[in-house]
N, CA, C and O atoms as a Tinker XYZ file with bonds, in Angstrom:
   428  protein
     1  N    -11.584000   24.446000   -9.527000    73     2
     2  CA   -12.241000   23.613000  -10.526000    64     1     3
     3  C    -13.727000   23.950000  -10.562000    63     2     4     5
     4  O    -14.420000   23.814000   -9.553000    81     3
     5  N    -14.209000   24.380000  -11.696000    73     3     6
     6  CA   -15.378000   24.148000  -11.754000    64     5     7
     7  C    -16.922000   23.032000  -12.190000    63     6     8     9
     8  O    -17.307000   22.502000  -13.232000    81     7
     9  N    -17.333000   23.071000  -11.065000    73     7    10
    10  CA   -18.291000   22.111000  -10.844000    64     9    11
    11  C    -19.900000   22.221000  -11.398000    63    10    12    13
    12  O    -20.799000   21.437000  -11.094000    81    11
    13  N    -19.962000   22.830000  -11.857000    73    11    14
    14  CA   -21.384000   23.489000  -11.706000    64    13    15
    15  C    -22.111000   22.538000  -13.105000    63    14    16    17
    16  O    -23.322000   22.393000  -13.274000    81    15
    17  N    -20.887000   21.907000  -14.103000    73    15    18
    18  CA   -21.659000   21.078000  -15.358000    64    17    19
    19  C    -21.875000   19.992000  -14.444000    63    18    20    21
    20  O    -23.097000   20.122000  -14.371000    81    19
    21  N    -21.698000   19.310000  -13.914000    73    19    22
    22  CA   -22.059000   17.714000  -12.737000    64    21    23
    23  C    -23.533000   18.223000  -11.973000    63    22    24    25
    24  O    -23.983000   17.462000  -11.117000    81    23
    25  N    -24.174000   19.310000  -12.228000    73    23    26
    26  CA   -25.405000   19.911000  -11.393000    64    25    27
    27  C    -26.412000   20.829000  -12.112000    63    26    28    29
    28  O    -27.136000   21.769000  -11.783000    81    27
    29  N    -26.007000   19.806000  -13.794000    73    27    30
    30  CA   -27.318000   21.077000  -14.150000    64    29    31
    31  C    -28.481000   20.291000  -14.605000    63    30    32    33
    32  O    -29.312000   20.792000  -15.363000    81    31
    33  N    -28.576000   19.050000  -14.161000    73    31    34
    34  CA   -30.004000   18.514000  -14.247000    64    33    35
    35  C    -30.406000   18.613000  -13.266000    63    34    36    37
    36  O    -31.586000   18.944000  -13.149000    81    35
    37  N    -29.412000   18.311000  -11.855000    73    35    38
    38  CA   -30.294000   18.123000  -10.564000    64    37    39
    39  C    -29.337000   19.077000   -9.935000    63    38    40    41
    40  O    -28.334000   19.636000  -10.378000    81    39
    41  N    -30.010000   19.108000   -8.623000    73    39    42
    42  CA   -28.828000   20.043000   -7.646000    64    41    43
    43  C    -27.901000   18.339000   -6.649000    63    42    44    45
    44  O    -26.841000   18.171000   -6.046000    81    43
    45  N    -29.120000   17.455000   -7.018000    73    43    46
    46  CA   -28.181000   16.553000   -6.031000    64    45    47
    47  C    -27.777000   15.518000   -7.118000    63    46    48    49
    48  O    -28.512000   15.208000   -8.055000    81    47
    49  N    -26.354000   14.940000   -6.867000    73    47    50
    50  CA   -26.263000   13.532000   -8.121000    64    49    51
    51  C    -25.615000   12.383000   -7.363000    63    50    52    53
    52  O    -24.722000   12.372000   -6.516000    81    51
    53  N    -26.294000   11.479000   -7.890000    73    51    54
    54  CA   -25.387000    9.649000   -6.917000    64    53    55
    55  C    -24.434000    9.720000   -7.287000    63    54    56    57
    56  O    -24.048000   10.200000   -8.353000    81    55
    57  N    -23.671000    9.080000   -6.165000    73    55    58
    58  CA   -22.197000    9.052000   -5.660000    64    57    59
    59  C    -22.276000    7.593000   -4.839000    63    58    60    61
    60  O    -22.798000    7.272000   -3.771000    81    59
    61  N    -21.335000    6.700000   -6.075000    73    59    62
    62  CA   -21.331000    5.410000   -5.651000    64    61    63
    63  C    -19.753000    5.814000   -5.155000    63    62    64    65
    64  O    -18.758000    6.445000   -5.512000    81    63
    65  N    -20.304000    4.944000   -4.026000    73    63    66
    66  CA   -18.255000    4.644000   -3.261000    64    65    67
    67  C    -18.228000    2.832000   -3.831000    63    66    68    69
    68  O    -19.060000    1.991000   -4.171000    81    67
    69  N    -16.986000    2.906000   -3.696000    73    67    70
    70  CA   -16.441000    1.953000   -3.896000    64    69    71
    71  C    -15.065000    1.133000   -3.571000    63    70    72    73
    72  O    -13.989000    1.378000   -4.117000    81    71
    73  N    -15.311000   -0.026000   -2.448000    73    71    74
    74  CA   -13.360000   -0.440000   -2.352000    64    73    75
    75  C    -12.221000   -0.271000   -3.117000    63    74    76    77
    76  O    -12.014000   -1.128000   -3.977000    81    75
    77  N    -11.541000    0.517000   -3.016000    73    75    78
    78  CA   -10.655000    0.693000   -4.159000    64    77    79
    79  C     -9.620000   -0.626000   -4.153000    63    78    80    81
    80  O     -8.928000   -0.906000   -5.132000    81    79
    81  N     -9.618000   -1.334000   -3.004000    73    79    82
    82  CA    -8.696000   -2.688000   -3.654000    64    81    83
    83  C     -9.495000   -3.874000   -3.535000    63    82    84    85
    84  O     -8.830000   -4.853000   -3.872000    81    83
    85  N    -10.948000   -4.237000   -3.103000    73    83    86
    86  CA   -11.403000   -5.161000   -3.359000    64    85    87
    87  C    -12.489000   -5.143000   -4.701000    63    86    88    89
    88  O    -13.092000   -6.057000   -5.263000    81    87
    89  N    -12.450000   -3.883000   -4.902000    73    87    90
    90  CA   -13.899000   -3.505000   -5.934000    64    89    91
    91  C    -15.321000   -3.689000   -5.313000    63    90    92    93
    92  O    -16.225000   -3.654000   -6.147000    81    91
    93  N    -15.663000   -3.860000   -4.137000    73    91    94
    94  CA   -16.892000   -4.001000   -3.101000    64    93    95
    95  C    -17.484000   -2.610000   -3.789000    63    94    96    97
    96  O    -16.841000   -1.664000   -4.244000    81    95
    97  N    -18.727000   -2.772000   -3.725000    73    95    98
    98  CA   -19.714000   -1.434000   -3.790000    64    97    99
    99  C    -19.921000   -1.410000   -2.304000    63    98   100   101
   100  O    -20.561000   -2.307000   -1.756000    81    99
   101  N    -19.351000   -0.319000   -1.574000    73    99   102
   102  CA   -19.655000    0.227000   -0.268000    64   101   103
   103  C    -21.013000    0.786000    0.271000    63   102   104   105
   104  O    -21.573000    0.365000    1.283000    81   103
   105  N    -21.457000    1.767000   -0.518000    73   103   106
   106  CA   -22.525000    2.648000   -0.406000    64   105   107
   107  C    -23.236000    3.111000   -1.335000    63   106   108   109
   108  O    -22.968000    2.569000   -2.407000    81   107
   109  N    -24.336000    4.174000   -1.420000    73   107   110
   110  CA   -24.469000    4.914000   -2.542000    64   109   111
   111  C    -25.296000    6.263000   -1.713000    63   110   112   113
   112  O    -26.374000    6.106000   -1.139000    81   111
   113  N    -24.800000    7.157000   -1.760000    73   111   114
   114  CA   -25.370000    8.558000   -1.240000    64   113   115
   115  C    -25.425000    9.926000   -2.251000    63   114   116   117
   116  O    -25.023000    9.822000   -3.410000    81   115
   117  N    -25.776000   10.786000   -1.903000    73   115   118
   118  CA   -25.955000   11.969000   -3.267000    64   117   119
   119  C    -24.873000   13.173000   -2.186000    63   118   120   121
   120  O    -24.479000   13.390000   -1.040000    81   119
   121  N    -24.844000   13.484000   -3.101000    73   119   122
   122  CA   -23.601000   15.107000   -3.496000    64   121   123
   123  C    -24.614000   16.281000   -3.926000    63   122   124   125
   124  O    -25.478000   16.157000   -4.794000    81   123
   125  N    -24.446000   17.062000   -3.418000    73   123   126
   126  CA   -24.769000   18.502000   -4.443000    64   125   127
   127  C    -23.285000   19.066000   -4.119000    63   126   128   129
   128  O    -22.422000   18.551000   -3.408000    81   127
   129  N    -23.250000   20.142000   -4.769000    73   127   130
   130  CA   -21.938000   20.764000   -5.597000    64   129   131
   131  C    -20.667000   20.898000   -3.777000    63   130   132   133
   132  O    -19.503000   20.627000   -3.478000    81   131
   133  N    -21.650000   21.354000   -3.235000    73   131   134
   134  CA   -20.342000   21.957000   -2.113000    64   133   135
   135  C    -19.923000   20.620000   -1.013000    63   134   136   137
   136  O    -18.972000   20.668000   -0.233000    81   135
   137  N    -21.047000   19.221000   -1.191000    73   135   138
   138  CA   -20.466000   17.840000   -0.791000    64   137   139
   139  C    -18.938000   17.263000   -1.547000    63   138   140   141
   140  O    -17.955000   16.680000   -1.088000    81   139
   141  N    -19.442000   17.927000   -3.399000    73   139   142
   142  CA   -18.350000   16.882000   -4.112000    64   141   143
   143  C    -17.124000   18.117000   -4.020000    63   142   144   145
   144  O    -15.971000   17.788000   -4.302000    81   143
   145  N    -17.300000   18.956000   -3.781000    73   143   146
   146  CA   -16.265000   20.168000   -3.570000    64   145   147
   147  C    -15.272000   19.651000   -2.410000    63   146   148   149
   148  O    -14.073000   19.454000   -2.607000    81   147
   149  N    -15.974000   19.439000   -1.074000    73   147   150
   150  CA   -15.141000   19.269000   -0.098000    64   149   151
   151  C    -14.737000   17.731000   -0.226000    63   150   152   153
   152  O    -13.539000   17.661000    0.047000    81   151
   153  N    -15.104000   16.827000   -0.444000    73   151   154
   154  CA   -14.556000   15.532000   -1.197000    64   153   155
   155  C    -12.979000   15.527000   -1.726000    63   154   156   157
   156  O    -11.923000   14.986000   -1.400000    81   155
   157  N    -13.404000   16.358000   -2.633000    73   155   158
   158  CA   -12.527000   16.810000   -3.715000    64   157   159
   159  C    -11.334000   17.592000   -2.490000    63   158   160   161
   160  O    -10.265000   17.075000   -2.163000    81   159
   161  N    -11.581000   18.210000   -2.249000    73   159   162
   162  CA   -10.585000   18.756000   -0.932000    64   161   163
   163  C     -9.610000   18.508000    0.213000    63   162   164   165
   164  O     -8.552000   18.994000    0.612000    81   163
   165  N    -10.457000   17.517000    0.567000    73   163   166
   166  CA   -10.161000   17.191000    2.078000    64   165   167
   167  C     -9.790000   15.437000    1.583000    63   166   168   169
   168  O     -9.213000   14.642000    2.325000    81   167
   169  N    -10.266000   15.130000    0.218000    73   167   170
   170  CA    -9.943000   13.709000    0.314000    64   169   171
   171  C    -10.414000   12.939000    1.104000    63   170   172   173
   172  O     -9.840000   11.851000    1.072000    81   171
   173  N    -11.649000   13.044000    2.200000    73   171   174
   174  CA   -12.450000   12.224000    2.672000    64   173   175
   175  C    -13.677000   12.533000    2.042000    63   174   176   177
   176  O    -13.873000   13.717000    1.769000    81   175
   177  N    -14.927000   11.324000    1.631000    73   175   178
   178  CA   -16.017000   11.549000    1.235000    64   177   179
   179  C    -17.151000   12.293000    2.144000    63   178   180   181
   180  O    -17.583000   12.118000    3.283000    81   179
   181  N    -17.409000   13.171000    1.128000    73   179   182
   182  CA   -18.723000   14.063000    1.816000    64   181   183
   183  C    -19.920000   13.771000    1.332000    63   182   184   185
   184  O    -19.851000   13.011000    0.367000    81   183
   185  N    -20.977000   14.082000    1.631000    73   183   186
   186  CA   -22.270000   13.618000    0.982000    64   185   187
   187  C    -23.228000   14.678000    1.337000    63   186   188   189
   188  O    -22.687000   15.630000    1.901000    81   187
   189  N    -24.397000   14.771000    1.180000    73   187   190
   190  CA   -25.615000   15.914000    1.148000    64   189   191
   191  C    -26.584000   14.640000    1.994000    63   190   192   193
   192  O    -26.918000   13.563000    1.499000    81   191
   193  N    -26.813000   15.000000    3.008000    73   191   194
   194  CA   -27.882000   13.962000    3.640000    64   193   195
   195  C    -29.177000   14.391000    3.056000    63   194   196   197
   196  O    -29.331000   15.606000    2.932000    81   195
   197  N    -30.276000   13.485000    2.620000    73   195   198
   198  CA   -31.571000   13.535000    2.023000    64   197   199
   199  C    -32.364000   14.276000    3.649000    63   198   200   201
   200  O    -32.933000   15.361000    3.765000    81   199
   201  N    -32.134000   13.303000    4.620000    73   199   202
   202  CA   -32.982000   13.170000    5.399000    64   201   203
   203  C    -32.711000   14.468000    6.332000    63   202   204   205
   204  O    -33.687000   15.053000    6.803000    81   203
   205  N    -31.687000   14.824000    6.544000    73   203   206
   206  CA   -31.357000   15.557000    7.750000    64   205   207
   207  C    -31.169000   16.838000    6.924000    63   206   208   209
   208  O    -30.700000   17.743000    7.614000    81   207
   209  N    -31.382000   17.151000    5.739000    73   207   210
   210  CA   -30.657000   18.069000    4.576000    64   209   211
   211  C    -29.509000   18.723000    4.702000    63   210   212   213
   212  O    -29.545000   19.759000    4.039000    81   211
   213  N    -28.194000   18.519000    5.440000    73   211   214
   214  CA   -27.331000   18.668000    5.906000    64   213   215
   215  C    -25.765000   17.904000    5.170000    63   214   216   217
   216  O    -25.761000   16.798000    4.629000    81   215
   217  N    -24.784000   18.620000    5.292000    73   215   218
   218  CA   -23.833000   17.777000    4.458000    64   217   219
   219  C    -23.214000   17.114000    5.402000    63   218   220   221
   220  O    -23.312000   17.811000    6.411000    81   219
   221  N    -22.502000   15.945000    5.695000    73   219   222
   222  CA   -22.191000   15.381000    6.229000    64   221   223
   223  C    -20.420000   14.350000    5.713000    63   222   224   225
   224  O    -20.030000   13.797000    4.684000    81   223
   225  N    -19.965000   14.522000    6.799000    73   223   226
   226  CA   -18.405000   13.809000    5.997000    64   225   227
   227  C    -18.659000   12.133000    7.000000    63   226   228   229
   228  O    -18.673000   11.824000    8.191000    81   227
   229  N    -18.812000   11.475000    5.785000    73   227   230
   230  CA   -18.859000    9.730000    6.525000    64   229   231
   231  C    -17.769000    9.296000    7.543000    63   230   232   233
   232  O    -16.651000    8.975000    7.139000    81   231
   233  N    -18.029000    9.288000    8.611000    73   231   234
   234  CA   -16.968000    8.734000    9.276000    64   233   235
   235  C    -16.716000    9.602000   10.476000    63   234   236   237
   236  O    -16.047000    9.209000   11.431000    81   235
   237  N    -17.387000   11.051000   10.389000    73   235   238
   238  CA   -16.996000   12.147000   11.280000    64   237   239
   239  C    -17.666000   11.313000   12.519000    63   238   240   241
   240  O    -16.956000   11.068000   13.494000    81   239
   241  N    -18.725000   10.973000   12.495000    73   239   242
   242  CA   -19.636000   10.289000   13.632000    64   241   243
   243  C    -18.907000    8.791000   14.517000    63   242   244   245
   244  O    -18.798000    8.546000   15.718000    81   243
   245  N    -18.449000    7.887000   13.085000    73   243   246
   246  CA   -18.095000    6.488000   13.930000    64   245   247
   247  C    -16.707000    6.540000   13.611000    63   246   248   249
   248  O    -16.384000    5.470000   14.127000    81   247
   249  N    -15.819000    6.925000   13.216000    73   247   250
   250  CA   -14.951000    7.287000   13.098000    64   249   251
   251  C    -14.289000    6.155000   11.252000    63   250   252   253
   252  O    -13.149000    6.002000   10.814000    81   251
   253  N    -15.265000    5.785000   10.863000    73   251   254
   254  CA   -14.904000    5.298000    9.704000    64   253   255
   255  C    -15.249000    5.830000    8.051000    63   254   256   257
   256  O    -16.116000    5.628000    7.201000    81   255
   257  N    -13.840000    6.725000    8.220000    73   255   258
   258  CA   -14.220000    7.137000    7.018000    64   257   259
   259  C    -13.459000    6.958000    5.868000    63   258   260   261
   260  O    -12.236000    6.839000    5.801000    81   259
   261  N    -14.510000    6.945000    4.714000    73   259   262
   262  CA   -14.056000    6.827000    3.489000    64   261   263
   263  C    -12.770000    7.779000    2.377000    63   262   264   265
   264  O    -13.094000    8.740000    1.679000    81   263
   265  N    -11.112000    7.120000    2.478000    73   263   266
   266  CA   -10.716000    7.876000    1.974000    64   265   267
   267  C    -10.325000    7.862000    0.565000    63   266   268   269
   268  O     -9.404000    7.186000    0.108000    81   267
   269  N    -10.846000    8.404000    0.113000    73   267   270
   270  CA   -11.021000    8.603000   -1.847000    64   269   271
   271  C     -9.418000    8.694000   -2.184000    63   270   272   273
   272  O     -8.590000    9.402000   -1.611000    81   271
   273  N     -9.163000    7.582000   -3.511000    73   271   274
   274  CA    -8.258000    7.675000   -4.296000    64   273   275
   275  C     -8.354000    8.510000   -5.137000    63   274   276   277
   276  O     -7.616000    9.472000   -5.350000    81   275
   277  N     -9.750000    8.018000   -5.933000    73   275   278
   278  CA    -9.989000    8.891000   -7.104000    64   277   279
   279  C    -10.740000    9.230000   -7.361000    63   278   280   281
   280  O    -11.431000    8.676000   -6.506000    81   279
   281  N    -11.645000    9.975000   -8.097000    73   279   282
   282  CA   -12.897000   10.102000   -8.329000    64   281   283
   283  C    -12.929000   10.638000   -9.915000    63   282   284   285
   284  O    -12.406000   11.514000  -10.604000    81   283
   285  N    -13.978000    9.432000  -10.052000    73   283   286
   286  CA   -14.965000    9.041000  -11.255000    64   285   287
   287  C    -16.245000    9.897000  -11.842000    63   286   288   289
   288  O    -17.215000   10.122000  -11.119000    81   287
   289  N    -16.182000   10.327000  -13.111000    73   287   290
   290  CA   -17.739000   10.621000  -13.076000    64   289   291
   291  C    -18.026000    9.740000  -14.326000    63   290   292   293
   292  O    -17.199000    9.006000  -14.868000    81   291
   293  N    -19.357000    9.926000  -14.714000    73   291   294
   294  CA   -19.522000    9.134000  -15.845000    64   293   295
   295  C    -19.900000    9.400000  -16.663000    63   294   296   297
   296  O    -20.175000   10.587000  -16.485000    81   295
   297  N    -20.295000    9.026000  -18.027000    73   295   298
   298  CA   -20.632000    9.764000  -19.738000    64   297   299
   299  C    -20.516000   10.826000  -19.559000    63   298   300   301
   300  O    -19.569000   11.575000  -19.797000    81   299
   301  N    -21.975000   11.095000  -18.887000    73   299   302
   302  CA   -23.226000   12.032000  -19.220000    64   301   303
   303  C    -22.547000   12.812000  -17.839000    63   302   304   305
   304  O    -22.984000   12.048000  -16.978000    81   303
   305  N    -22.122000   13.370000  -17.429000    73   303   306
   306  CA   -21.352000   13.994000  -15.973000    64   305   307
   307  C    -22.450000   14.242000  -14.987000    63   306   308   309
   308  O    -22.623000   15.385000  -14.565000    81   307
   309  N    -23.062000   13.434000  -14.665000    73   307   310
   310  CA   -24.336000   13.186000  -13.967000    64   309   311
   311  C    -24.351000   12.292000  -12.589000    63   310   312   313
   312  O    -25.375000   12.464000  -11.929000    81   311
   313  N    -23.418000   11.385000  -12.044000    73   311   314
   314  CA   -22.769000   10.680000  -11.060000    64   313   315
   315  C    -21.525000   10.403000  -10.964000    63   314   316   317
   316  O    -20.801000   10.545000  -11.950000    81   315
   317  N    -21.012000    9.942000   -9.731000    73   315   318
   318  CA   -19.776000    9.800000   -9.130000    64   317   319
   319  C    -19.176000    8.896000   -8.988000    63   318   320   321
   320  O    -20.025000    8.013000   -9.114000    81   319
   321  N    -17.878000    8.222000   -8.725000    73   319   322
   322  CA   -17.712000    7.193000   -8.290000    64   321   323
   323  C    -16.788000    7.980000   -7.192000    63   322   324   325
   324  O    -16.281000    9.101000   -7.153000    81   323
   325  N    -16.813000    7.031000   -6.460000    73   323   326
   326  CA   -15.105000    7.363000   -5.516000    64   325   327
   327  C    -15.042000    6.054000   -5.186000    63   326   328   329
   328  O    -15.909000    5.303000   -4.739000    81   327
   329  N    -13.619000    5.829000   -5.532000    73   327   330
   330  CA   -12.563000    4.781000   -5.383000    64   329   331
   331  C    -12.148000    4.906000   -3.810000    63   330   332   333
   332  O    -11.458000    5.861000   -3.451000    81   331
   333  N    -12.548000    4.002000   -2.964000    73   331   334
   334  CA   -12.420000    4.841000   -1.488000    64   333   335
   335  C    -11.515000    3.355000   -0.723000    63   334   336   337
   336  O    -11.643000    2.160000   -0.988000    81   335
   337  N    -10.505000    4.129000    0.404000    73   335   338
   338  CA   -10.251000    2.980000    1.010000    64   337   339
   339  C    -10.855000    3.355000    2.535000    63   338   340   341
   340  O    -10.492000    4.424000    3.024000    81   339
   341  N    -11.505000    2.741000    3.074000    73   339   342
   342  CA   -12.467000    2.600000    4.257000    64   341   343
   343  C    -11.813000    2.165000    5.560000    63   342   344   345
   344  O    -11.348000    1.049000    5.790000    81   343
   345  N    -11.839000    2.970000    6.188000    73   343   346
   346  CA   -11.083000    2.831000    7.602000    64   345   347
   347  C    -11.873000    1.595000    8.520000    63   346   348   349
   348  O    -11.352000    1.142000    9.539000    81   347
   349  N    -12.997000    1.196000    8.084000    73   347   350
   350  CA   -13.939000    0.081000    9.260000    64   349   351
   351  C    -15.277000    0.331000    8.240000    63   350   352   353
   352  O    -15.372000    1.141000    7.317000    81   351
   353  N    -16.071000   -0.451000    8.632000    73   351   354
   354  CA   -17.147000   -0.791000    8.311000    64   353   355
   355  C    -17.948000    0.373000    7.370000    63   354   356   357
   356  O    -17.939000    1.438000    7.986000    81   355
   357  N    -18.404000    0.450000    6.507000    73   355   358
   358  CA   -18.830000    1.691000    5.876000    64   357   359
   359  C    -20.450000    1.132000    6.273000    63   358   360   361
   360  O    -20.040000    0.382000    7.159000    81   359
   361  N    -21.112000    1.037000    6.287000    73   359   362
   362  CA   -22.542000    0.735000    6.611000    64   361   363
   363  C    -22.908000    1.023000    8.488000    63   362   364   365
   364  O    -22.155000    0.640000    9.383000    81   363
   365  N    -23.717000    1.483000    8.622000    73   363   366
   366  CA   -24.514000    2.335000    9.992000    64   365   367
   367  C    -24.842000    0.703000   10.690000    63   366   368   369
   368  O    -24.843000    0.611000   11.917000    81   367
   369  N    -25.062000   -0.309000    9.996000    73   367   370
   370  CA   -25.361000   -1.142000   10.607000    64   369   371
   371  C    -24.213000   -2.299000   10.995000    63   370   372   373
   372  O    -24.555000   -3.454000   11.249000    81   371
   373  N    -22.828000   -1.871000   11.014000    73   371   374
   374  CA   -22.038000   -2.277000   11.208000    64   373   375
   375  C    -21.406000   -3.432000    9.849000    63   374   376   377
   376  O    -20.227000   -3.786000    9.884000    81   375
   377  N    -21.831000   -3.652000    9.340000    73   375   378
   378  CA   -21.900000   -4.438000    7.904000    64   377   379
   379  C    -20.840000   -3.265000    6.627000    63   378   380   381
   380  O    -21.175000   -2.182000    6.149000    81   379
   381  N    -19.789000   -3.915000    6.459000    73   379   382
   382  CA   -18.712000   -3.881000    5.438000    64   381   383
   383  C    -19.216000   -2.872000    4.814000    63   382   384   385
   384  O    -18.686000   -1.760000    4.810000    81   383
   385  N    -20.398000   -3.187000    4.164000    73   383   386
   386  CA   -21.003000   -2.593000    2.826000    64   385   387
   387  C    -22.662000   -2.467000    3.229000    63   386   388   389
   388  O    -23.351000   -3.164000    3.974000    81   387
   389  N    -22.951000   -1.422000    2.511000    73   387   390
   390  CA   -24.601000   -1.392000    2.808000    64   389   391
   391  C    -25.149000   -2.250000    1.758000    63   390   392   393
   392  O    -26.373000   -2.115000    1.771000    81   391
   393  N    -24.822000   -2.970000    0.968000    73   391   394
   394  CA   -25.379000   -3.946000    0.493000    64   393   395
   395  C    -25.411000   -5.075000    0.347000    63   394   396   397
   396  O    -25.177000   -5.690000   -0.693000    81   395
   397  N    -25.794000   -5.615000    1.678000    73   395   398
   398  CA   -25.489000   -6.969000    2.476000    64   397   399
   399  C    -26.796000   -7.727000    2.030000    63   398   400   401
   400  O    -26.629000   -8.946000    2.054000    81   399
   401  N    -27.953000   -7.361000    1.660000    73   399   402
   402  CA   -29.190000   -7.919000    1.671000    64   401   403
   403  C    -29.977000   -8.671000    0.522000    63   402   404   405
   404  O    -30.235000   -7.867000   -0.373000    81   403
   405  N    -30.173000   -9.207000    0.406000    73   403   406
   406  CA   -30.471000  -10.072000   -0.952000    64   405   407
   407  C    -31.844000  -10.219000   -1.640000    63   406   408   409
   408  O    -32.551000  -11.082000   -1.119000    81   407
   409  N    -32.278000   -9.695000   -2.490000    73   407   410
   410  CA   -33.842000   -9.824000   -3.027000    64   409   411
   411  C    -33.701000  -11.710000   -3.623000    63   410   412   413
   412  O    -32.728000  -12.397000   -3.936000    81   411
   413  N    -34.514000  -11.864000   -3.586000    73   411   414
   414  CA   -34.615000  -13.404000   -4.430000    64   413   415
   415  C    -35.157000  -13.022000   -5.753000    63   414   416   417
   416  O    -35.954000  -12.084000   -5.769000    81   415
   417  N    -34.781000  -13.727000   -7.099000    73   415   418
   418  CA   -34.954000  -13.596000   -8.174000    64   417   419
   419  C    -36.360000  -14.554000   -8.221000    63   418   420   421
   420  O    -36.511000  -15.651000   -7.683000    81   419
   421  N    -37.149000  -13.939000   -8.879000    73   419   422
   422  CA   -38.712000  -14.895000   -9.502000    64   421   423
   423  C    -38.352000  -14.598000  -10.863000    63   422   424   425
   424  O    -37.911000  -13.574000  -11.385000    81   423
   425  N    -38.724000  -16.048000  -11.439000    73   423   426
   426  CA   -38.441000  -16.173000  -12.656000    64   425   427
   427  C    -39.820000  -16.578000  -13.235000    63   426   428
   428  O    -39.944000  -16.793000  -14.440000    81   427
């Protein structure tokens, strides 16, 4: 399959995971082409680490990883979804979801 239209604005594009049976937003990490390749492959989610610039498969470390039903892109073929079912906690901080934290609304 070729990948290379999902990477011609950026080399990296967001990649929302997502519970595939609760609908939870799990995470959100970036892909460049040979992350959403092996994704696509292996059926566990891969990602392009920002920080470490390294690709990385979620779960290789704590042993919870994200396994993709399906995967989503959207309009403009510019981001991801993956429909993922999650072996344990998807968040580093032990928390379900990395978006446990709440801004307060000012009105």
């Amino acid at each position: 399959m070729e990948l290379g239209k999902y990477f011609e604005k950026s080399e990296l594009i967001p990649v929302i995971a997502q519970d595939a049976d609760t609908g939870l937003v799990l995470m959100l990490g970036y892909a460049n082409e040979d992350a959403l390749r092996l994704t696509l492959e292996s059926g566990t989610a891969w990602f392009w680490s920002r920080s470490r610039s390294e690709l990385w498969n979620k779960g290789a470390t704590s042993g919870n990883y994200l396994h993709v039903e399906r995967v989503l892109c959207d309009c403009d073929d510019d981001a991801i979804l993956l429909m993922c079912r999650p072996d344990g906690p998807t968040c580093h901080t032990g928390e379900t979801s990395c978006f446990f934290r709440e801004l307060p609304l000012v009105h």
